[in-house]
C-alpha positions, 0 to 999 in steps of 0.5 A: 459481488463486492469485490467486483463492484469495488473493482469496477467503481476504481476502475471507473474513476480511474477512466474518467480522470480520478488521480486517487481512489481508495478501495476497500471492499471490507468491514470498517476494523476488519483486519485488525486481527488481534485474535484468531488471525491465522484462521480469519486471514487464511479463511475469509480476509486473504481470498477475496483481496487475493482475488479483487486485486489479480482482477483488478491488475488484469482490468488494468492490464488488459485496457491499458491502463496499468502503465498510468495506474500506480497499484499500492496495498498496504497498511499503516504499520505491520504486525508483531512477529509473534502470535499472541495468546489469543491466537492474533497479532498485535501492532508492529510499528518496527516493520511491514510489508508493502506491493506496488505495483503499475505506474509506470515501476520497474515491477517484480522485485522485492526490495529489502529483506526483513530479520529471519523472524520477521522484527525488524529490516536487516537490509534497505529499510524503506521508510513510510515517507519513501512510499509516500515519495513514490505516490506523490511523484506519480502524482506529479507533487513535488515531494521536496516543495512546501506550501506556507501556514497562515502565518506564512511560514514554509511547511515542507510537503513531505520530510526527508522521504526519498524515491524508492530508486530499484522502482524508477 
């Protein structure tokens, strides 16, 4: 039920209008999983996200509404590569994974590649502020302008973050 409901209120303000919805049909603290992760993930975390967002792109899909809906799962930063002693994962601010999806992208594909034990990108890093480029030119923010302090000193929206090209 909750991550039926949790899919059918984004949908909801998405049809009328909403440009930004943020669903999470968990517990605050949830996943950060520093013990038993393989066992919370494989038995009660993964299934029902696996499941709210396949029905989440299908309900999009199937009203029309992906093409102008950009999709996108994720974090604040990774998990370290290896399991630590009490069976969990620790933060990993060196890499992550990331799906986006709808929006108008250019969708299956993965884009980069990490080291074979997973630590750090071997090949086209993309760097938060990239991601961060991608929504706020959905979006319809211009992620190179800049808005002024009180003082009325420039401050740029985003820096140095670049479009993610293989999606556009």
């Amino acid at each position: 039920v909750g991550s039926e409901m949790c899919i059918r209120d984004s949908r909801r303000l998405v049809e009328h209008g909403c440009r930004f919805v943020t669903a999470a049909g968990y517990k605050y603290n949830e996943w950060d999983s520093h013990s038993k992760n393989n066992q919370d993930h494989r038995d009660k975390l993964c299934p029902p996200l696996d499941q709210a967002l396949a029905a989440l792109m299908e309900d999009l899909e199937k009203r029309g509404m992906l093409a102008s809906t950009l999709v996108l799962v994720m974090g604040e930063f990774g998990r370290t590569p290896r399991v630590n002693a009490t069976g969990g994962r620790d933060h990993w601010g060196a890499l992550m994974s990331i799906l986006m999806a709808g929006g108008g992208l250019q969708m299956g594909q993965v884009i980069g590649a990490s080291t074979p034990k997973g630590e750090v990108p071997a090949q086209r890093a993309v760097h938060p502020n990239d991601v961060l480029t991608m929504v706020y030119r959905h979006l319809g923010i211009d992620p190179a302008g800049h808005t002024v302090n009180l003082d009325g000193r420039p401050i740029p929206i985003l820096p140095d973050g670049q479009p993610i090209r293989e999606l556009i």
